[in-house]
PDBQT receptor file of N, H, CA, C and O in Angstrom, charges set to zero:
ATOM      1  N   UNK A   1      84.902 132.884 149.479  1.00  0.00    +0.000 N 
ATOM      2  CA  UNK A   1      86.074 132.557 148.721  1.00  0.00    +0.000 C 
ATOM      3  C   UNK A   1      86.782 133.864 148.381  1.00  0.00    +0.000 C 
ATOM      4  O   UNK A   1      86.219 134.905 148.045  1.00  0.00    +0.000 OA
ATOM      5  N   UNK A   2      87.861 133.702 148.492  1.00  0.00    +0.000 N 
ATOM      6  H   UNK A   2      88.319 132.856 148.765  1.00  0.00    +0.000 HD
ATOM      7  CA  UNK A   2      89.018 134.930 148.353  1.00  0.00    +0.000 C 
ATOM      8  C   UNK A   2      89.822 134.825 147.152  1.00  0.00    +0.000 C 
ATOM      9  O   UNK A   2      90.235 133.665 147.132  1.00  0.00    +0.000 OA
ATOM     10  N   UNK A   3      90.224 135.418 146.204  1.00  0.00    +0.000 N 
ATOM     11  H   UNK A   3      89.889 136.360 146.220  1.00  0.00    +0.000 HD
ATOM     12  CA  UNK A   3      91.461 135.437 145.531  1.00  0.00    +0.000 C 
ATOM     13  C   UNK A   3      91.752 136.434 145.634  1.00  0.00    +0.000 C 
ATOM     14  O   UNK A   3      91.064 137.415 145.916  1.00  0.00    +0.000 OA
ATOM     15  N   UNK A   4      93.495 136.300 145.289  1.00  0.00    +0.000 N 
ATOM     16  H   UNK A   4      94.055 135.504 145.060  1.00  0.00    +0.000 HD
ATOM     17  CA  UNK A   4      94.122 137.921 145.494  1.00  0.00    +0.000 C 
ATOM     18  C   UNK A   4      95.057 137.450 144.470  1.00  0.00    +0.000 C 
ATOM     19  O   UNK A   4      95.666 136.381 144.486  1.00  0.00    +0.000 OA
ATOM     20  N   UNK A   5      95.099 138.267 143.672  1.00  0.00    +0.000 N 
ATOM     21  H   UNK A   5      94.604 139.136 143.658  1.00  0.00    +0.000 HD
ATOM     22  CA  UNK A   5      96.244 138.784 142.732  1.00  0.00    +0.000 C 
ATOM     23  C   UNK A   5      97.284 140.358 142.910  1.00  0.00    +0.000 C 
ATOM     24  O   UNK A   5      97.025 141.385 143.538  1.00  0.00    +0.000 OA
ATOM     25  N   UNK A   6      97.855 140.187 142.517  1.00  0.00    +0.000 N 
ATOM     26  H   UNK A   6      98.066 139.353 142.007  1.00  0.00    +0.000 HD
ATOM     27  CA  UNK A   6      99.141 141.303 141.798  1.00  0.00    +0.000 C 
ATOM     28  C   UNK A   6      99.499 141.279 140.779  1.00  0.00    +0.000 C 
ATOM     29  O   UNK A   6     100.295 140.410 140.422  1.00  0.00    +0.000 OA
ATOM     30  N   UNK A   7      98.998 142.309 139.872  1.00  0.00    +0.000 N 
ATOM     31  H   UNK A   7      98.351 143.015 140.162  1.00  0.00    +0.000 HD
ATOM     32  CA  UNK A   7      99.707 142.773 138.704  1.00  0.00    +0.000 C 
ATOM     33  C   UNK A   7     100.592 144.034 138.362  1.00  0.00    +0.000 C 
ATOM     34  O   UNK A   7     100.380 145.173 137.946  1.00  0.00    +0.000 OA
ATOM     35  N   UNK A   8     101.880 143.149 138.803  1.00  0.00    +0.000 N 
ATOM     36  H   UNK A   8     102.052 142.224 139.141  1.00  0.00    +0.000 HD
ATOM     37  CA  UNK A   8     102.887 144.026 139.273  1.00  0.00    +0.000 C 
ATOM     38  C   UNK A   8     104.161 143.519 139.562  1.00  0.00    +0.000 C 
ATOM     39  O   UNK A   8     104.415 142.718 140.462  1.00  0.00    +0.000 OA
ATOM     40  N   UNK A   9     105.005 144.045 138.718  1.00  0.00    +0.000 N 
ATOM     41  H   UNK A   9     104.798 144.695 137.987  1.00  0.00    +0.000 HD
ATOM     42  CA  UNK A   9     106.683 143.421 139.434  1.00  0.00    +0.000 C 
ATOM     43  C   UNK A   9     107.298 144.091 140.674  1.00  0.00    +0.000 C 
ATOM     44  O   UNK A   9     108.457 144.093 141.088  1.00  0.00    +0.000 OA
ATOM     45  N   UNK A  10     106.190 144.651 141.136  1.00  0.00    +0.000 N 
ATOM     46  H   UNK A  10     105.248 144.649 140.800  1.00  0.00    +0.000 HD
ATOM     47  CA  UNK A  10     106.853 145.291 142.963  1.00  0.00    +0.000 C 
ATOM     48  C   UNK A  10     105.563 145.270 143.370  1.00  0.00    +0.000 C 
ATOM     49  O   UNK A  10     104.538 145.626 142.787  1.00  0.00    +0.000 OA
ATOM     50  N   UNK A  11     105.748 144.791 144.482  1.00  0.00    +0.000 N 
ATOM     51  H   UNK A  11     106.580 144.502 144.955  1.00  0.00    +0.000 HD
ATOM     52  CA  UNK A  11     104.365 144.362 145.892  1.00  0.00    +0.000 C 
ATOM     53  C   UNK A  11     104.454 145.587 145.684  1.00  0.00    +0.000 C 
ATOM     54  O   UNK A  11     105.120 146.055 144.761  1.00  0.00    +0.000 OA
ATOM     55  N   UNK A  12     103.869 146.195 146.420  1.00  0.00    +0.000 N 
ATOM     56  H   UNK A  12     103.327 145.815 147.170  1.00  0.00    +0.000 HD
ATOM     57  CA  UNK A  12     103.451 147.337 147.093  1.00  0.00    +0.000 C 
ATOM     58  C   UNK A  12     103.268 146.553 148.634  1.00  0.00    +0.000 C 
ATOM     59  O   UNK A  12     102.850 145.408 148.802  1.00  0.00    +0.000 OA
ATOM     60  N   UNK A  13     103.660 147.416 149.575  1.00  0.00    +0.000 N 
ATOM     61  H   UNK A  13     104.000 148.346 149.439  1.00  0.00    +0.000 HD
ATOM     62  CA  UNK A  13     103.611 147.436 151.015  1.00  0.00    +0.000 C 
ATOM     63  C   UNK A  13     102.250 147.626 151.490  1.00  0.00    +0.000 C 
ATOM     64  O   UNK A  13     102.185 147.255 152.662  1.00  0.00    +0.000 OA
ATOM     65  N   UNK A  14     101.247 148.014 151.095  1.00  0.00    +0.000 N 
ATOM     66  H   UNK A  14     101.300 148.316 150.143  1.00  0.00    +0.000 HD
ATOM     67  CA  UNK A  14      99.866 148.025 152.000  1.00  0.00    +0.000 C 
ATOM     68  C   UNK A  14      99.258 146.847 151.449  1.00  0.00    +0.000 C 
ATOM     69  O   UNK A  14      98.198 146.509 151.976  1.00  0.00    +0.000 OA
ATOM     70  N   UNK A  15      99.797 145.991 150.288  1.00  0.00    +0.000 N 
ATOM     71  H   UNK A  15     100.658 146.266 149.860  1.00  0.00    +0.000 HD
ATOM     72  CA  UNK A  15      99.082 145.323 149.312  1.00  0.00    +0.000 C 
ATOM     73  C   UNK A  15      99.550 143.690 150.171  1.00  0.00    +0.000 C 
ATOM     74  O   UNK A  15      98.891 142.725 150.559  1.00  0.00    +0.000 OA
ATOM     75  N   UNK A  16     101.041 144.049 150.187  1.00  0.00    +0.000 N 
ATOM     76  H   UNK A  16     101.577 144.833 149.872  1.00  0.00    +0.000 HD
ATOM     77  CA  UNK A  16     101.703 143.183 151.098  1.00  0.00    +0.000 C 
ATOM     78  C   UNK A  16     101.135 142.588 152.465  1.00  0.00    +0.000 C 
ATOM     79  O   UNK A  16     101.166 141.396 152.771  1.00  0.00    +0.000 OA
ATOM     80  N   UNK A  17     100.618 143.611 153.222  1.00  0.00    +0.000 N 
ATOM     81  H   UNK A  17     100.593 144.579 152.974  1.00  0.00    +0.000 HD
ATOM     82  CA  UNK A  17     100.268 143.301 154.405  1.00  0.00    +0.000 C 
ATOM     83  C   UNK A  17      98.751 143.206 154.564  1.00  0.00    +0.000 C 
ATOM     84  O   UNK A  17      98.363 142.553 155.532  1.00  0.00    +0.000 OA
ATOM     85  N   UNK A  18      97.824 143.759 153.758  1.00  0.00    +0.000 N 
ATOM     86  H   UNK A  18      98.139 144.290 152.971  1.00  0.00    +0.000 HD
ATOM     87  CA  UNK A  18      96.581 143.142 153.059  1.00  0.00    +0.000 C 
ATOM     88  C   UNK A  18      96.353 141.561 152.902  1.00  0.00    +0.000 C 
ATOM     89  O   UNK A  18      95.422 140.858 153.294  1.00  0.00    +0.000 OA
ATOM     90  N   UNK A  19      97.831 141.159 152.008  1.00  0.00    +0.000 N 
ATOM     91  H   UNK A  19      98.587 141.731 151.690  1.00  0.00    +0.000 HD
ATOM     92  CA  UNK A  19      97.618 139.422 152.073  1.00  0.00    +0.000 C 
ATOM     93  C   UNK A  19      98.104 138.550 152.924  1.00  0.00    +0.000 C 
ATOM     94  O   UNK A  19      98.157 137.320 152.935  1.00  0.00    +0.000 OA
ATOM     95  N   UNK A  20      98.554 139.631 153.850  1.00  0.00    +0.000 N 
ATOM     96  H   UNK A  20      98.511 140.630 153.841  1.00  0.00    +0.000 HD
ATOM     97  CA  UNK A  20      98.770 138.595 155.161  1.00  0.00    +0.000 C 
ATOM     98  C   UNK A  20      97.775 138.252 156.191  1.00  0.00    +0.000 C 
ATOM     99  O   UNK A  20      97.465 137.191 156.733  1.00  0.00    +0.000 OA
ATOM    100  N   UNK A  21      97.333 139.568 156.306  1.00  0.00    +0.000 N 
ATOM    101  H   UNK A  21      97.585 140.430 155.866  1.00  0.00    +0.000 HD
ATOM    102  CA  UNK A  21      95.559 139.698 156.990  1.00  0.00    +0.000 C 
ATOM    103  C   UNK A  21      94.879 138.707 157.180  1.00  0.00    +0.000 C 
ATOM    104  O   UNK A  21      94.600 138.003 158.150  1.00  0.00    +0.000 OA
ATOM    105  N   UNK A  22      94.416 138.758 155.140  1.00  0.00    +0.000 N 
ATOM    106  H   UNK A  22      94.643 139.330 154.352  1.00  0.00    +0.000 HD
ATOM    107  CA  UNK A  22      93.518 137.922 154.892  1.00  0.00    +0.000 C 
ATOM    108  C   UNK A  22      94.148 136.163 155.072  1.00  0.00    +0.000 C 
ATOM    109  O   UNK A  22      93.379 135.308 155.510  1.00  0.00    +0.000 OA
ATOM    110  N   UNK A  23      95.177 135.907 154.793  1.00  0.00    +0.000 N 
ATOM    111  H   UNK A  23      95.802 136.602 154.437  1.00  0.00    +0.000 HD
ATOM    112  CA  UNK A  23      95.737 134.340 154.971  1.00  0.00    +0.000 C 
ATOM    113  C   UNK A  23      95.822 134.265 156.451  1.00  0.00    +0.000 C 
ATOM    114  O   UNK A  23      96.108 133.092 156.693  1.00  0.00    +0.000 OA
ATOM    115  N   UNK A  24      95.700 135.038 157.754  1.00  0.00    +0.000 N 
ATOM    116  H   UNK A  24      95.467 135.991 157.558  1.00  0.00    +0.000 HD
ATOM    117  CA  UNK A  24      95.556 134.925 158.915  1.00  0.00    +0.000 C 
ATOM    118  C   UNK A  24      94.486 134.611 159.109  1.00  0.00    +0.000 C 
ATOM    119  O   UNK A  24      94.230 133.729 159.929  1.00  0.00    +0.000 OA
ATOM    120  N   UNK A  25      93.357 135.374 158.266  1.00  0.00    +0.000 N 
ATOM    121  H   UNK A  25      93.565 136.090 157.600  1.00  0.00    +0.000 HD
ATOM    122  CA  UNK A  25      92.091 135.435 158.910  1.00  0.00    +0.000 C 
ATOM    123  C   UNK A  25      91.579 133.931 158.173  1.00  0.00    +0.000 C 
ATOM    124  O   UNK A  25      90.579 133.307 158.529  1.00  0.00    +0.000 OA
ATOM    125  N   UNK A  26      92.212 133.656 157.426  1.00  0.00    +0.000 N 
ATOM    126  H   UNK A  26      93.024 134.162 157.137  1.00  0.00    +0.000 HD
ATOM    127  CA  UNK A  26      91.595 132.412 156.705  1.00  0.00    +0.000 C 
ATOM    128  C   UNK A  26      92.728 130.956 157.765  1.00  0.00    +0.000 C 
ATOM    129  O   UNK A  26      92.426 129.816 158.119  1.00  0.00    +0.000 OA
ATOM    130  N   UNK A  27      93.556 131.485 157.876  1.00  0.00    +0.000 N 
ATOM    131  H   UNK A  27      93.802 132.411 157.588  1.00  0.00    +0.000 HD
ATOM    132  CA  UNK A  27      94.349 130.390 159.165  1.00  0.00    +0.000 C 
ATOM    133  C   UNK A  27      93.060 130.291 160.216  1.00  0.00    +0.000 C 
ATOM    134  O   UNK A  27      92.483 129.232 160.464  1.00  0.00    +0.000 OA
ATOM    135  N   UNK A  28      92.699 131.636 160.814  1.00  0.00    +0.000 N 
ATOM    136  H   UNK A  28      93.167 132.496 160.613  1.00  0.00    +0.000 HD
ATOM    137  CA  UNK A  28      91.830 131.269 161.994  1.00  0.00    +0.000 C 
ATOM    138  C   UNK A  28      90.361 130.318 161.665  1.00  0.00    +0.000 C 
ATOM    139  O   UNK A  28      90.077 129.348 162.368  1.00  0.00    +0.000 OA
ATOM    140  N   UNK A  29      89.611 130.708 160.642  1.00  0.00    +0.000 N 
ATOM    141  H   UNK A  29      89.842 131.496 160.071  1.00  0.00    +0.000 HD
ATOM    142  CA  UNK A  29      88.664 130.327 160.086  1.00  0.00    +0.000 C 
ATOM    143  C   UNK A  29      88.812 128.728 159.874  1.00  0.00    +0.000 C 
ATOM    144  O   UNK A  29      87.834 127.982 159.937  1.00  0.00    +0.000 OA
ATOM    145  N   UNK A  30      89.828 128.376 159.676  1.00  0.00    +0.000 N 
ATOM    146  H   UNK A  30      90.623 128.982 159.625  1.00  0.00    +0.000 HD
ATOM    147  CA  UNK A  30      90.262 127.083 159.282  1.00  0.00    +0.000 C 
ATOM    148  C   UNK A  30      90.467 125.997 160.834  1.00  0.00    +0.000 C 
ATOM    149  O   UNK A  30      90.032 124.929 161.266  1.00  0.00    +0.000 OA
ATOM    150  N   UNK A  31      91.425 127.107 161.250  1.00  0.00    +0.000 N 
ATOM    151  H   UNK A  31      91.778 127.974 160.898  1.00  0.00    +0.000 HD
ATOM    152  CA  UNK A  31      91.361 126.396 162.824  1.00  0.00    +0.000 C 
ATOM    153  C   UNK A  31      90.247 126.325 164.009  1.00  0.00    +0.000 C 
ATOM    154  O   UNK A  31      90.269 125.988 165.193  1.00  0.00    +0.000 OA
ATOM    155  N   UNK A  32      89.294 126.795 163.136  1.00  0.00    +0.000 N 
ATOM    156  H   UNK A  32      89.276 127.069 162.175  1.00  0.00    +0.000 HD
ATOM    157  CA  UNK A  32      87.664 127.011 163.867  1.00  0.00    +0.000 C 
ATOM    158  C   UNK A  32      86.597 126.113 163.387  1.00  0.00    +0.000 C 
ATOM    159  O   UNK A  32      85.457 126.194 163.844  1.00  0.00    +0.000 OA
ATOM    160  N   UNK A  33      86.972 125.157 162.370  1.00  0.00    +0.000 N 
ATOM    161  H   UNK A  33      87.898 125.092 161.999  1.00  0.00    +0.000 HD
ATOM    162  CA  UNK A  33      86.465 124.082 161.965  1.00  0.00    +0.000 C 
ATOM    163  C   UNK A  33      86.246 123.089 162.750  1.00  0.00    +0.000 C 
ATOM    164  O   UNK A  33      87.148 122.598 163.428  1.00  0.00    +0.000 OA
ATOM    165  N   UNK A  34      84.885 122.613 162.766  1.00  0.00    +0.000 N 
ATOM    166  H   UNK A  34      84.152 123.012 162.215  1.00  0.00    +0.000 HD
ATOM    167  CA  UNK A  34      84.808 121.674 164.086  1.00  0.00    +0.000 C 
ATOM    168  C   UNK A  34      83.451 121.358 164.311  1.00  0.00    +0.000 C 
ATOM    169  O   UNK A  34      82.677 122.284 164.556  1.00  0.00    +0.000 OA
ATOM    170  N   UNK A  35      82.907 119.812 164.252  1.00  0.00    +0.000 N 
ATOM    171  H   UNK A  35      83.536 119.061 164.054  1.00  0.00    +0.000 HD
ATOM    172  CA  UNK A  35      81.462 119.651 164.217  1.00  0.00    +0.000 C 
ATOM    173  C   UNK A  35      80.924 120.451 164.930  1.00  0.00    +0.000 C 
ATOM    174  O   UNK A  35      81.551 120.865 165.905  1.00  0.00    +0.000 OA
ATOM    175  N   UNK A  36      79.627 120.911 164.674  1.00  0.00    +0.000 N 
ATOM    176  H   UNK A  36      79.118 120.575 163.881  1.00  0.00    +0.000 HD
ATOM    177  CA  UNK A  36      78.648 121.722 164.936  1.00  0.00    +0.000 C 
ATOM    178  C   UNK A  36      78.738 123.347 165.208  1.00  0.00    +0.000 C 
ATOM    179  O   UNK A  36      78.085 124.089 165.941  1.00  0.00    +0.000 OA
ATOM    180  N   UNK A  37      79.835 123.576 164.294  1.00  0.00    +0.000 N 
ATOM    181  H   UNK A  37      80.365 122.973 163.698  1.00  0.00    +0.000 HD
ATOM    182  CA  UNK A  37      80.448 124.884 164.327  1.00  0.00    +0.000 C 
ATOM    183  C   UNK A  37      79.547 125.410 163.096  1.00  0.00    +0.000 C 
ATOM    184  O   UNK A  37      79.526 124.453 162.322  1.00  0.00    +0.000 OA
ATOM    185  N   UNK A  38      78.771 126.489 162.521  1.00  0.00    +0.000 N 
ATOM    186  H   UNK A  38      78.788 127.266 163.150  1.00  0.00    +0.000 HD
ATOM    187  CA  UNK A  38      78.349 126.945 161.129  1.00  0.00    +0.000 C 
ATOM    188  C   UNK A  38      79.487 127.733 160.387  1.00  0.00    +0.000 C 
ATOM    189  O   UNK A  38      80.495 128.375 160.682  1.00  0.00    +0.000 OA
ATOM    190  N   UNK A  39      78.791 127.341 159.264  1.00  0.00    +0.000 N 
ATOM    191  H   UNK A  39      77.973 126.819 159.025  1.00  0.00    +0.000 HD
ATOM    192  CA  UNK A  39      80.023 128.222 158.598  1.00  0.00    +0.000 C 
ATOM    193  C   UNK A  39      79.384 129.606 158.347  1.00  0.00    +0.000 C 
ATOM    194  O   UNK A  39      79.526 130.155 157.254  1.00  0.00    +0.000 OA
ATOM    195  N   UNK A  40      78.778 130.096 159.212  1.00  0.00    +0.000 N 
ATOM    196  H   UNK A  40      78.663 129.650 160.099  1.00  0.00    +0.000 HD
ATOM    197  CA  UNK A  40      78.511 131.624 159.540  1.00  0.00    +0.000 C 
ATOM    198  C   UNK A  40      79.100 131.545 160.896  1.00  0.00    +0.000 C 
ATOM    199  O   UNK A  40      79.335 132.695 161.268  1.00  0.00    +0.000 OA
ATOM    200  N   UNK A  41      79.428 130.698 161.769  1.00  0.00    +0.000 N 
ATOM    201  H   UNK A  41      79.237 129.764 161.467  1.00  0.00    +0.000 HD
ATOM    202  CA  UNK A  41      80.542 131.090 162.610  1.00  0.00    +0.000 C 
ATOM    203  C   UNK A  41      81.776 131.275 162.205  1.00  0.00    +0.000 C 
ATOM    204  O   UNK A  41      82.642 131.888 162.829  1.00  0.00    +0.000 OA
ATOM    205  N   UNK A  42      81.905 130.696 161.039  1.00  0.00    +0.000 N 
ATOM    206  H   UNK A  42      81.201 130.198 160.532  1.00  0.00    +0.000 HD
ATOM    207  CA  UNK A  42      83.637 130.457 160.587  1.00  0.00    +0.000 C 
ATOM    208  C   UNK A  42      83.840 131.969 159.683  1.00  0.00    +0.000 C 
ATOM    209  O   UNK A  42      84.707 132.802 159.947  1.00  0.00    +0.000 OA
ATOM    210  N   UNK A  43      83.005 132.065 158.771  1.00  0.00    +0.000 N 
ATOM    211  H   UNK A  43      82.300 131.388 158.557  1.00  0.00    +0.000 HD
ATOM    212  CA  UNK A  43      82.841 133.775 158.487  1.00  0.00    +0.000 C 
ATOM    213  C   UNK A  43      82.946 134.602 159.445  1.00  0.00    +0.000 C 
ATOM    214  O   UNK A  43      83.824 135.429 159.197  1.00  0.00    +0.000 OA
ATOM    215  N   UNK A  44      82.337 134.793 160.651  1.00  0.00    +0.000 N 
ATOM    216  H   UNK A  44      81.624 134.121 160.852  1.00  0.00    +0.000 HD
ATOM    217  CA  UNK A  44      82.422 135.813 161.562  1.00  0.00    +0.000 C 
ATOM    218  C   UNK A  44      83.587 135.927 161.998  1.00  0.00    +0.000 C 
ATOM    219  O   UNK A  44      84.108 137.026 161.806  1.00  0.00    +0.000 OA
ATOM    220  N   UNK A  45      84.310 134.993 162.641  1.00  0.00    +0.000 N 
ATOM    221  H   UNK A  45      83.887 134.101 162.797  1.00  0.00    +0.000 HD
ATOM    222  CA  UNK A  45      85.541 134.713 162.856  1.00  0.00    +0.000 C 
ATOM    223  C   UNK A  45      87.106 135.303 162.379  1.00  0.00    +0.000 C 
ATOM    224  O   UNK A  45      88.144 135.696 162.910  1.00  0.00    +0.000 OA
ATOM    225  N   UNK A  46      86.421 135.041 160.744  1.00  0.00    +0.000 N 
ATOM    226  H   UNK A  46      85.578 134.721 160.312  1.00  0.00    +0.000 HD
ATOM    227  CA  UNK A  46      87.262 135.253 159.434  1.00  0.00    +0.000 C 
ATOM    228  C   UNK A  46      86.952 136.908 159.079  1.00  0.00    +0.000 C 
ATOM    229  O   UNK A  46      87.793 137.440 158.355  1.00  0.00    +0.000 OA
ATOM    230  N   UNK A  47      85.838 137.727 159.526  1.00  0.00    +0.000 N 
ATOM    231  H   UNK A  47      85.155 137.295 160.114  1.00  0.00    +0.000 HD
ATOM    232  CA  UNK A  47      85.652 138.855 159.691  1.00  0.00    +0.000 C 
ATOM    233  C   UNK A  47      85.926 139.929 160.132  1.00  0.00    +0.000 C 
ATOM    234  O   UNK A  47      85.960 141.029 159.580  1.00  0.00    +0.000 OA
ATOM    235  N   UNK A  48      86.267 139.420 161.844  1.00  0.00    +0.000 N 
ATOM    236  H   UNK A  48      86.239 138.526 162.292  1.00  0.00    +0.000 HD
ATOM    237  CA  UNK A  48      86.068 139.873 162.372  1.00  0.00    +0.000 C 
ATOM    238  C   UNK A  48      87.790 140.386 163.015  1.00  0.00    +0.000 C 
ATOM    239  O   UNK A  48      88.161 141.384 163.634  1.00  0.00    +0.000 OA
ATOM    240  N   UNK A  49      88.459 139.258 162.547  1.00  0.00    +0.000 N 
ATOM    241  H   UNK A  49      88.158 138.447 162.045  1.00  0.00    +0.000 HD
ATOM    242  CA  UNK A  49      89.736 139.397 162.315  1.00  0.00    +0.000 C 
ATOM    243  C   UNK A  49      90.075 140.583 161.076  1.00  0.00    +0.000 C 
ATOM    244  O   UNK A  49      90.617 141.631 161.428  1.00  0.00    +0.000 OA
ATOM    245  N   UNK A  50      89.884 140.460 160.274  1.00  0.00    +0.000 N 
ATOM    246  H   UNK A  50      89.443 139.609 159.988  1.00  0.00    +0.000 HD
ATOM    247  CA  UNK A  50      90.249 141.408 158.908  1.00  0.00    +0.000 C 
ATOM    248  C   UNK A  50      89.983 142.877 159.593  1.00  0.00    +0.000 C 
ATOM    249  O   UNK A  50      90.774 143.817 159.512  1.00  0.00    +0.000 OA
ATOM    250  N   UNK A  51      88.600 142.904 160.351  1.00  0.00    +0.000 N 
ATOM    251  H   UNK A  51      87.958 142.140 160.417  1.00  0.00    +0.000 HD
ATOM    252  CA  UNK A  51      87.221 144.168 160.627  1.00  0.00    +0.000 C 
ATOM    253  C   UNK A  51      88.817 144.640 161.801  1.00  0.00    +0.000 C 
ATOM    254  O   UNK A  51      89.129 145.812 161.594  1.00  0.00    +0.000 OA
ATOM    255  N   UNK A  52      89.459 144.158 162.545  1.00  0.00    +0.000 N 
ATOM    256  H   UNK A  52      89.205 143.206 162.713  1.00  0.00    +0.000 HD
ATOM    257  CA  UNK A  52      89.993 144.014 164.059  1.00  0.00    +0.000 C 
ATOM    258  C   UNK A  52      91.653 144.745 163.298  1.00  0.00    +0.000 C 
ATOM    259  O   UNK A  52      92.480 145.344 163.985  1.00  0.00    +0.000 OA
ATOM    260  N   UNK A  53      91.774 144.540 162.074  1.00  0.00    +0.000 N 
ATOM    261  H   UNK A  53      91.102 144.053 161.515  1.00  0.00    +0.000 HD
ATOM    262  CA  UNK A  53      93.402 144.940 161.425  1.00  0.00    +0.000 C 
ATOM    263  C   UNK A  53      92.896 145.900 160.916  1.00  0.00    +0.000 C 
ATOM    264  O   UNK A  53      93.723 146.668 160.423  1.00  0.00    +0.000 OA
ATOM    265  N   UNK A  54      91.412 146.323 160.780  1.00  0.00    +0.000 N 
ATOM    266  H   UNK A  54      90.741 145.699 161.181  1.00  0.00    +0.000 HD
ATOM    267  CA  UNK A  54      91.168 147.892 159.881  1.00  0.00    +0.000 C 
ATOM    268  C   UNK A  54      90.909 147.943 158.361  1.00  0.00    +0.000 C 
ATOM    269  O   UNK A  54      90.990 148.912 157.606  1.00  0.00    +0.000 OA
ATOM    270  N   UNK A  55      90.511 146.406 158.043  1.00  0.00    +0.000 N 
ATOM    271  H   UNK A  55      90.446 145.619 158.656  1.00  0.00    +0.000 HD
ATOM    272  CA  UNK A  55      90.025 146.387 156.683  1.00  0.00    +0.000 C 
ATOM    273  C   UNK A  55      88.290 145.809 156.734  1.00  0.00    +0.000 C 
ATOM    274  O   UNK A  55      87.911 145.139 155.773  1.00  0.00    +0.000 OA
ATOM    275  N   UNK A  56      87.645 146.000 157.480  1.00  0.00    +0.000 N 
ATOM    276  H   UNK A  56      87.953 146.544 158.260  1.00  0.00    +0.000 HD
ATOM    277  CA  UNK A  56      86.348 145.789 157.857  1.00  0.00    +0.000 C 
ATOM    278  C   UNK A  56      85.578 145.835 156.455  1.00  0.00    +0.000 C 
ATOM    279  O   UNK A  56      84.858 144.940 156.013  1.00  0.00    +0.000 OA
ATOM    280  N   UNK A  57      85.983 147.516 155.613  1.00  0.00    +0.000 N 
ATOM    281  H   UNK A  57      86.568 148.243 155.972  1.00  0.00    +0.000 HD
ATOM    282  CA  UNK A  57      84.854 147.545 154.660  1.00  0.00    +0.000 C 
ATOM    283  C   UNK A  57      85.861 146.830 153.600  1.00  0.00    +0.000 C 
ATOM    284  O   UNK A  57      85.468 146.552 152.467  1.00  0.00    +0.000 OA
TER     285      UNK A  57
């Protein structure tokens, strides 16, 4: 589970594209749903995407 906040009346630009990442990587994760799929496949997935844009750690 993810939340993301901003406390802040201006995004910031790395912060910006941080929450796009992660709502991609959670699009794919979502579209990887599918009997007999684990949801340690759907994590990896959702990982490996984020790990693949350079936010791995």
């Amino acid at each position: 589970m993810i939340r993301t906040f901003v406390i802040s009346n201006k995004l910031d630009k790395k912060l910006e594209d941080i929450y796009k990442i992660v709502l991609e990587a959670q699009d794919l994760g979502i579209k990887a749903i599918a009997p007999g799929i684990s949801s340690g496949t759907i994590d990896k997935i959702c990982r490996e995407y984020i790990t693949k844009k350079g936010y791995g750690k």
